[in-house]
N, C-alpha and C positions, 0 to 999 in steps of 0.2 A: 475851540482848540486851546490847550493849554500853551503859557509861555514857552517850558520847554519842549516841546514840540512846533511849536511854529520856531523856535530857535534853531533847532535840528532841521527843518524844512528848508531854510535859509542855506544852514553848512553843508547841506551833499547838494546844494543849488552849487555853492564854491568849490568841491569836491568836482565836480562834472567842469566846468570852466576851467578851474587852474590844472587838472589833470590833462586835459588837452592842448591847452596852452602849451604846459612843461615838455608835453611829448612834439611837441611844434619846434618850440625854443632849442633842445636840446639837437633834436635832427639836426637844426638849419647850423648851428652851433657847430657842426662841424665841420662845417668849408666855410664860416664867418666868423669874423672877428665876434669874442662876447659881450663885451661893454660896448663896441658900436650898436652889437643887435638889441643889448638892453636898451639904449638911449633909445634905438628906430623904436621901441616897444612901450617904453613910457611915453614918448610924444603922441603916437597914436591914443594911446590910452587917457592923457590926459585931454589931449583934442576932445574926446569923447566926453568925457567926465563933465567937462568945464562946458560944453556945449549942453547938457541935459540941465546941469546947474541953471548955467545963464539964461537959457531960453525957456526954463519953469517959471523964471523970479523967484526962486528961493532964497528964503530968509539967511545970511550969512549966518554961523555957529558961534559962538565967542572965542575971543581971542585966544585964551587959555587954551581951549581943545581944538581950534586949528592948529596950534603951536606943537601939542601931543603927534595930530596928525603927521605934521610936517618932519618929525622925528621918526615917526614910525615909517614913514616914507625913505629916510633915508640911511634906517637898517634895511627894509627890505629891499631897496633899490641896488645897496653893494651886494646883497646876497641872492640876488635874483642874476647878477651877473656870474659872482663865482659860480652858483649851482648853474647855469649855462656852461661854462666853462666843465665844469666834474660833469657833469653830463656827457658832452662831447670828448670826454678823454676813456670813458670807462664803457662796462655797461649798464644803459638806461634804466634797470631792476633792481643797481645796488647802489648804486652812488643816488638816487630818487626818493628811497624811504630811508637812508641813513640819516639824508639832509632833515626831515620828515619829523624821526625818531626826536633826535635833538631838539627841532623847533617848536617841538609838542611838550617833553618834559618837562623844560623850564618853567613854559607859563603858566603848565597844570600846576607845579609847585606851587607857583607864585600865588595863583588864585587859590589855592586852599586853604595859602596865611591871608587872605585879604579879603575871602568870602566865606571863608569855615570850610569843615570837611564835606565834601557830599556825601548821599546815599549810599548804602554799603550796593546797590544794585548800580550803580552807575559806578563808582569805584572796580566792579569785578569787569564792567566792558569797558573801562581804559586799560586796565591789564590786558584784555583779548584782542581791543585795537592793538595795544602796542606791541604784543607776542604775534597778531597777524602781519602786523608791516614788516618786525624781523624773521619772519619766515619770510614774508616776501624778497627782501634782502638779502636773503641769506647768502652766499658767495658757491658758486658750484665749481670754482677753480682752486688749486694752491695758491700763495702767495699774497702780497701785499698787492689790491686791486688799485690800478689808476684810478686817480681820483678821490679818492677817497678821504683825503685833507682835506680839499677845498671841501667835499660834500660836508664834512663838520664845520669850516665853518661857516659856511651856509647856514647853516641849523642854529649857530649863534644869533646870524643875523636876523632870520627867521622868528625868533624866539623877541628879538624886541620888537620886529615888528606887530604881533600881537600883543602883546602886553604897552606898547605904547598908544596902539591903537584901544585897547581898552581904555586907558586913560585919558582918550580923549573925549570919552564920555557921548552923550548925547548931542543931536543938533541932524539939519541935511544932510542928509546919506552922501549926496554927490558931491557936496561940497567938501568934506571930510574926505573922500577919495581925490579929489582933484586936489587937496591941499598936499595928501600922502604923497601923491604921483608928482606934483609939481616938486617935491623936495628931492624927489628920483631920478627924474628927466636932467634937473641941474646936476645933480651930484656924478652920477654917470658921463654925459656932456663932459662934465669939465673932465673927469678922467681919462677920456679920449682924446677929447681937445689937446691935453696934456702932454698925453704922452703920444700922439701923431697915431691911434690907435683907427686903421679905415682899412687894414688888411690883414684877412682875406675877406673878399666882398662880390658878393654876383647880384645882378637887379632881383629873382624872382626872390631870394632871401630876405632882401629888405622887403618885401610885399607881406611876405610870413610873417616877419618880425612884429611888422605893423597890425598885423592881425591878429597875432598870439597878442600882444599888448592890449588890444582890446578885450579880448576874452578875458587876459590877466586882472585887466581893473575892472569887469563886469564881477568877476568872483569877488575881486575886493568889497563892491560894494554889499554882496549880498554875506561877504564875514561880517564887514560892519554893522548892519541889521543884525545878524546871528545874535555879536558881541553885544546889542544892545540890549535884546531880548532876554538873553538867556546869559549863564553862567561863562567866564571865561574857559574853564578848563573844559566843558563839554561842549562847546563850539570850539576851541583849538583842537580835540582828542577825533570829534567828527570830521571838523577840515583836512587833516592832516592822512585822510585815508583815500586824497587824493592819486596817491603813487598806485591805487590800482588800476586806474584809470591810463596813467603814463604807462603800467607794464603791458598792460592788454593791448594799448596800441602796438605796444616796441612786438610784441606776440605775431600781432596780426598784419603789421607793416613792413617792421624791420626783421621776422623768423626767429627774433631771441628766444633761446631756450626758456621751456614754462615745465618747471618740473616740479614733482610733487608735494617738494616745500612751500612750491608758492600757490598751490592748488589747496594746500591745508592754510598758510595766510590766509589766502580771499576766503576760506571759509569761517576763518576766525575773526577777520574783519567786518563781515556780511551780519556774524551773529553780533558783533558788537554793538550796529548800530540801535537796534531797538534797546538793550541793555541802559544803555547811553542816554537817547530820546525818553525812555520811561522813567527813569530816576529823577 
């Protein structure tokens, strides 16, 4: 099996986890505080990470790309909470792949100056992923939708989380996640701590939270891997087409409208991904 394909193997591994996750976080999100549920969801997640680590003995990563890590942790740690937050304000179909959209452009840019341009065949499936997630998004009401700021800047946040985690280059998978997460779990923490943030709160929430965090930092590790293997921009362009996973639950859970913009998405996405994988 080629690099870029077991790279791709890796990112719809991440796609299926952080897609469930989101549609978890986003639910509970809405009778919970978001930065407490972020915090309940990095602790979990690093509990886990730091446990796989320690009890392998694996070798620690050098200092330089824990460091990357630990950055990359905590863009994604503030914007795992905003897009909780836009989630819980709007709905879960557009404030999901806007976040998505943004956090995908960046880095694909980024990686084009830093690794060359790709294949003109993987070039035409970031265009069809990314023409599929804005169908999926596409808005079926007038108006300016809730949420919809924070989902941008989520996507900021987003966007360095990948690209910092690029840069931190090779070393233990778990280790490199428990460093990301541990920079997340403090940085959220203190922002609650902070500002007295514990309401609104129900026990089976926090159960969720804790459980969505794990799935959260299971896809972490398997972007890491992707990132390793394969090119940044077609492991962010593949991750990133996690919000169809988030719509089809909100579909099948919550009865959100699924209209035929976003029946043409999923199919524009669907085709992208071999596009993508074979380039």
């Amino acid at each position: 099996m080629s690099a870029q394909f077991t790279s791709a193997f890796y990112a719809l591994g991440t796609v299926c986890c952080w897609g469930v996750s989101d549609f978890l976080g986003g639910y509970t999100a809405r009778k919970f505080n978001s930065f407490l549920l972020a915090t309940l969801g990095h602790a979990g997640g690093f509990t886990l990470v730091f446990a796989i680590a320690a009890g392998n003995h694996l070798p620690m990563p050098a200092s330089r790309s824990m460091a990357w890590a630990m950055a990359a942790g905590a863009c994604g740690g503030t914007a795992l909470a905003l897009f909780y937050r836009a989630l819980s304000q709007g709905n879960m179909g557009l404030a999901a792949p806007v976040s998505t959209v943004i956090g995908a452009a960046i880095p694909t840019v980024f990686a084009m100056f830093t690794e060359g341009s790709p294949r003109p065949l993987t070039v035409a499936g970031f265009a069809l992923a990314l023409v599929g997630i804005w169908l999926i998004s596409r808005p079926e009401e007038s108006g300016r939708p809730q949420g919809l700021g924070l989902a941008f800047i989520s996507g900021l946040g987003f966007a360095g989380f990948y690209i910092c985690m690029k840069l931190a280059g090779s070393g233990a998978v778990p280790w490199l996640a428990a460093s990301s997460r541990g920079a997340s779990l403090v940085l959220t923490a203190a922002i609650t701590l902070a500002g007295s943030k514990f309401r609104p709160f129900y026990t089976v929430g926090a159960f969720v939270g804790i459980f969505a965090g794990c799935l959260d930092v299971s896809g972490t590790m398997l972007f890491i891997r992707a990132a390793q293997t394969g090119r940044l921009d077609a492991t962010v362009v593949l991750t990133s087409l996690y919000p169809v996973i988030t719509v089809l639950l909100a579909r099948a859970v919550l009865k959100e409208r699924f209209t035929a913009w976003k029946t043409a998405g999923m199919a524009a996405a669907l085709a992208a991904v071999p596009m993508i994988a074979r380039g």
